[in-house]
Structure formats: structure tokens, C-alpha cells
C-alpha positions, 0 to 999 in steps of 0.5 A: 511387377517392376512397374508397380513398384515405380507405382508404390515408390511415385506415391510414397515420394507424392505423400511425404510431400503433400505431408511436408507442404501441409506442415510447411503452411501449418507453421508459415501463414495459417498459424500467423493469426493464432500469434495475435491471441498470444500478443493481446494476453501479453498486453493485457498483462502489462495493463494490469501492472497499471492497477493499484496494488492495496497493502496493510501497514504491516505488508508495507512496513515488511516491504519498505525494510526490505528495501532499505535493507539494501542501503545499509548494513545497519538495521534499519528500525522504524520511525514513521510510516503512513498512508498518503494521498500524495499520488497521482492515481486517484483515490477514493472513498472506499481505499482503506475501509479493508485496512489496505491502502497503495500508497505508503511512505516508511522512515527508517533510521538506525538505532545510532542515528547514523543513517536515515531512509525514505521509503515510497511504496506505490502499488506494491513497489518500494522505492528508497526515495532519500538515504542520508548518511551521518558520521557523526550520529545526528540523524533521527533514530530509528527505534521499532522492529516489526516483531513489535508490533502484533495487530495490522490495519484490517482489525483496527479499522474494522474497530473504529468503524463499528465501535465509533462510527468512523467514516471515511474521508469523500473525495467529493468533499473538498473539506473532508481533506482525507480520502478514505480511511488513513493508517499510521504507526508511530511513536506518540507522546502519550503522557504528557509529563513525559517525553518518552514515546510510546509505538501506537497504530492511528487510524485517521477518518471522519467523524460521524458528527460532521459536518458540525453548525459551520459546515466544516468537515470533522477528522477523527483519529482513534489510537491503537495499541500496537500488541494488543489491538485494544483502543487506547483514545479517540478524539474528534474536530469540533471546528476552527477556532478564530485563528483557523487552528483546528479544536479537538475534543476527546472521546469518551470511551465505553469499556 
């Protein structure tokens, strides 16, 4: 009996080690290459922080008054923003015909003029490019909210390429200029009797009539008025004239 119970306690002692051993090469060198799946996610990840990231105007403009925010205690009420091409990422001829572009730059200015903000944003992150600082109130003013503004550039674009056959600037075209479809919110001088501003949405493409006689590619801007989405006017490049100035001719719309 009592050799038997040296027997039972050798293989308990022999089994408890046996476990300890296979859990010790579990956690060591047999689970070394399941890390190399989790390394490689990892890296994919951070790849993805790479790609452009598409806003509309109204994403952008929300986005841009957050970061400006943060330099000033004022405000900070909008002066101008608008797509760019103005990047190193390339873009193409389709950025923009769903409204969203990554590439935006947004001015905002308080409502004394006292400081004035650039804001960039280039795939979805925002950066204060340039803050001034005026004690004296001399700097732009800034003068819309973003509850000003009812429509975005997914709705109006959509429109001018169904209603005037907008097309988008083409990357292969040297003289299209623009690539893609452009965006902007502004004050514009709609009156010209008057000084007085009015806040519009612009959407910047080409004309469907170019290239025209000369082989020069035609722009084509369409105006948006900013509550109720409704085209206000529309113009279109018809060429040069001797001086190199581009001549502009309106669209007649249909109502």
C-alpha cells in the first residue's frame, strides 16, 4: 500500500510538470509567430492613416471652427472657406462629384476684426495655419455661423451636373486648371449697386461646351443660395480675350 502511494504521488509530481512544461513552451517559442499576425494589423493600420479622408463643406466648415476655437475666446465666424488642389496627394478627376473633397482651407475672423484664423484641413485633420492678433480691430471680420447655412456640397453639385451639365476638371488637361469639382461659401457681391454682401455656395467645374474654337478649356461656376439650396446664376468661359483676361458669359436659366 504504501508503495503504491509513492506510485500515485510520483505521477501526480510527473503530470503537474508535464502541464507546467507544455504551458511554459505555450506562452515562450510556440506562440512567437502567432505575434507576427498582430504586428502586421498593426501596420496596416497605420497605412490607412495615409489615405485621403473626403469632406463636405459643411464637415469642413464644423471642423475648422472647432480648431479655431482653440485660439480664441471670441467667435469665430466665418470668412471664406474652399476646396484646394493645393496638396501634395494627387487628385483626380472624380474628387468632388459626391460633394467631398480632402483638401480645405477655412478663414475665420471675429466679428470686431480683432483676430483673424487659417485653418487647413488635409484628410480629415485640421490645422490653425496662421492666427493674427489685432488690438486695434483691423483684421477682416468675420461674419457667417454655420446655422447659416441649410444645404452642403453633396446636394448642390448633384445639381449643377444634372441641371447644367457641369463637368469635372481632368487631371490629364493641363488647361482644365481644376481637378475635379471645386466648392466654396462666401460672401459675394451679388448686387452691383451695392457693396453689401450676400453668403452663397460655389461650385467651380467645367463647362460642357468646352473646349471652345481655340482649344481652351472652359471653367463654369454655379451659385447656390445657402438656405434653400435654389441655383441663384450660373456663368461660363467662353475664352481669352487679347490680353490673356478670361471672358465670362451668363447662363440663362430655365425656371
Amino acid at each position: 500500500m504504501l508503495k503504491n502511494k509513492y506510485i500515485g504521488i510520483g505521477l501526480t509530481i510527473l503530470i503537474a510538470s508535464m502541464v507546467f512544461l507544455l504551458y511554459a513552451l505555450k506562452i515562450g517559442p510556440l506562440n512567437g509567430p502567432a505575434q507576427k499576425p498582430v504586428e502586421r494589423a498593426l501596420s496596416t493600420t497605420s497605412e490607412k492613416t495615409d489615405e485621403k479622408k473626403y469632406l463636405t463643406a459643411m464637415e469642413a466648415w464644423r471642423l475648422g471652427y472647432e480648431e479655431a476655437k482653440k485660439h480664441t475666446e471670441e467667435e469665430p465666424l466665418l470668412i471664406d472657406l474652399t476646396s484646394t488642389d493645393s496638396v501634395v496627394v494627387p487628385q483626380e478627376r472624380n474628387d468632388g462629384m459626391d460633394g467631398k473633397r480632402n483638401a480645405w482651407n477655412v478663414l475665420f475672423g471675429s466679428r470686431n476684426g480683432s483676430i483673424s484664423i487659417l485653418i487647413s484641413i488635409r484628410n480629415g485633420k485640421a490645422t490653425a495655419d496662421n492666427v493674427k492678433k489685432n488690438k486695434t480691430n483691423l483684421l477682416m471680420k468675420g461674419q457667417y455661423a454655420i446655422s447659416d447655412v441649410k444645404i452642403d456640397s453633396p446636394e448642390v453639385v448633384k445639381k449643377a451636373i444634372e441641371v447644367l451639365g457641369m463637368q469635372p476638371g481632368n487631371p490629364q488637361i493641363e488647361d482644365d486648371w481644376i481637378k475635379g469639382y471645386h466648392f466654396n461659401i462666401a460672401g459675394f457681391i451679388t448686387d452691383p449697386k451695392s457693396s453689401k454682401s450676400r453668403l452663397l455656395l460655389r461650385v467651380t467645374g467645367i463647362s460642357p461646351n468646352s473646349p471652345n474654337n481655340e482649344n481652351d478649356s472652359l471653367r463654369m461656376n454655379v451659385f447656390f443660395d445657402v438656405i434653400t439650396g435654389k441655383i441663384l446664376s450660373a456663368s461660363e468661359m467662353t475664352g481669352y480675350d487679347k490680353d490673356g483676361r478670361t471672358n465670362w458669359r451668363d447662363i440663362k436659366l430655365k425656371h
